[in-house]
Each structure stands twice: as structure tokens, then as C-alpha cells.
C-alpha positions in Angstrom: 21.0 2.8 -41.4 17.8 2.4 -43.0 14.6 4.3 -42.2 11.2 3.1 -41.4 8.2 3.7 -43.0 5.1 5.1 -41.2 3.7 1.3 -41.3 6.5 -0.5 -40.4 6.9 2.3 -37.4 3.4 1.7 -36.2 3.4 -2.1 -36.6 7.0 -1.8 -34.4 4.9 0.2 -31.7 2.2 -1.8 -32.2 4.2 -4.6 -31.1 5.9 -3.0 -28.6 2.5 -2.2 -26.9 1.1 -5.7 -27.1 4.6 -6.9 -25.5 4.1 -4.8 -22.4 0.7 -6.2 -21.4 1.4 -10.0 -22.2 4.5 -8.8 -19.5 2.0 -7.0 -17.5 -0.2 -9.8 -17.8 1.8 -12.4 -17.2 3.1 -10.2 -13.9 -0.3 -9.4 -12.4 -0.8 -12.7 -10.2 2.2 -12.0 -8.2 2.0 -8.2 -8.3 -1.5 -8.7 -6.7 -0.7 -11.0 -4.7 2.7 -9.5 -2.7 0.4 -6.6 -2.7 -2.7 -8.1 -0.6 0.2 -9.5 1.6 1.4 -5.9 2.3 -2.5 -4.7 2.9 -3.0 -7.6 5.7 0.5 -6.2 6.9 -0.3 -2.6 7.6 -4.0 -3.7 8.9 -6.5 -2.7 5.6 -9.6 -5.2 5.4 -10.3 -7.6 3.0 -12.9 -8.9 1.7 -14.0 -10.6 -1.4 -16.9 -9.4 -3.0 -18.0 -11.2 -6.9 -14.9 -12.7 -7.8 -12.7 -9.7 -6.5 -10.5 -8.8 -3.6 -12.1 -5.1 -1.8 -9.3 -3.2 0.3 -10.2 -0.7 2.4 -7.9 1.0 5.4 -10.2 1.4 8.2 -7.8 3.8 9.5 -8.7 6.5 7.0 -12.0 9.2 7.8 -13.3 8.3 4.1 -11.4 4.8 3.5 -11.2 4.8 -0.9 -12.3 1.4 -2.0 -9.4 -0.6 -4.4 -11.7 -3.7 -6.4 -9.0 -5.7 -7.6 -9.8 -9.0 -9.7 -7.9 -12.0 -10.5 -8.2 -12.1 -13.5 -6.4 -9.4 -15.6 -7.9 -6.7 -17.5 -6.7 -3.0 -17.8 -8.6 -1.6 -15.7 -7.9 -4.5 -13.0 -4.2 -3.6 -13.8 -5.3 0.4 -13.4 -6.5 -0.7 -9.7 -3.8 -2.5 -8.9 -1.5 0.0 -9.6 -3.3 2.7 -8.1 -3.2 0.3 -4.8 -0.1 -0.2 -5.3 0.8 3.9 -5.0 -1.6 3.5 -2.0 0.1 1.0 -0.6 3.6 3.1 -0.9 2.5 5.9 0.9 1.0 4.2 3.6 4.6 2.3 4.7 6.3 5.7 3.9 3.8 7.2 6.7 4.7 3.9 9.0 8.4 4.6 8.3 8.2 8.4 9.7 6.1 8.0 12.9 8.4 5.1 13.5 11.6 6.9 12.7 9.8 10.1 14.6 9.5 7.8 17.7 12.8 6.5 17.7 14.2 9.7 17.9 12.0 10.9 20.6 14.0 8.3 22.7 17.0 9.8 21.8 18.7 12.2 24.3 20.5 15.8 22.8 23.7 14.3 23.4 22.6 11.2 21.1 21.1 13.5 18.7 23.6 16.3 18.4 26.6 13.1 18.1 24.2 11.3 15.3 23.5 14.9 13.6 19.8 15.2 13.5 17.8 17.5 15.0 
């Protein structure tokens, strides 16, 4: 086995690095996409404001503002991302209060034969 050199190791990461964004790049359309799809599925608003898509959740006291663009850049990929989190949470929260009303319906026998409390 041979070992690198400092130069070779940085030109390797180096290489590495600019890999992961042409990926990232070449990911974002679709990423940003399936994610405004999810926004108009759990009710944000949208709006397009200069050449970029603004998501709010109106449901929220002090709704934070994700600026996403279409065309890539790192910190466009940095919003995206961070929507993205958002965007996680928020169907988590669905999943609970719907999973929270579903057992409401059930009775103790139901619950006590299924396990949960």
C-alpha cells in the first residue's frame, strides 16, 4: 500500500468536494421541486418573489420565511435543506395528532388488546 502525499491528499479531497456539489447540483431541481409539492400538501403559502419560490406556514405565530431559488447556489442549497428539516417536522407533527386521534376512537378493550395506552 502506498501512501499519499499531503498534495495528492488534498487534490483527492479536493475532488471529492467538487463531486458532492456537481451531485448536489445536479439533484437540486427535483429536491426543490418534491419539496414545494409537500409545502402545498401540508397548506404553507407560496409565492414567488424575484426569481424565487417564498414559503411560509401561516399556521405558525411567527411563520420563518424559506427563499429558495431555482437556480443552484450554496446558499440556495442551505435553504433548501433547512426547508427541507422544516418540512420533516411538520408531517411528523401531522403524523401524531393523527395517530393521537385515531386512538381517541379506540375503546380500552381496543387499546389494552392492541397494547398502547
Amino acid at each position: 500500500m502506498t501512501r499519499m502525499t499531503k498534495a495528492q491528499c488534498e487534490a483527492a479531497e479536493e475532488a471529492a468536494r467538487v463531486e458532492q456539489e456537481n451531485q448536489l447540483r445536479a439533484e437540486y431541481p427535483t429536491r426543490l421541486m418534491k419539496a414545494l409539492s409537500q409545502a402545498t400538501e401540508l397548506q404553507f403559502v407560496l409565492s414567488v418573489v424575484d426569481n424565487s419560490f417564498v414559503v411560509t406556514d401561516p399556521s405558525e405565530r411567527y411563520p420563518e420565511l424559506f427563499t429558495m431559488s431555482y437556480e443552484y447556489s450554496a446558499s440556495a442549497e442551505q435553504h433548501l435543506y433547512n426547508f427541507e428539516l422544516e418540512l420533516k417536522f411538520k408531517y411528523a407533527e401531522v403524523g401524531a395528532v393523527r395517530r393521537a386521534s385515531a386512538l381517541a376512537k379506540l375503546s380500552f378493550e381496543e387499546r389494552e388488546l392492541l397494547g398502547v395506552k
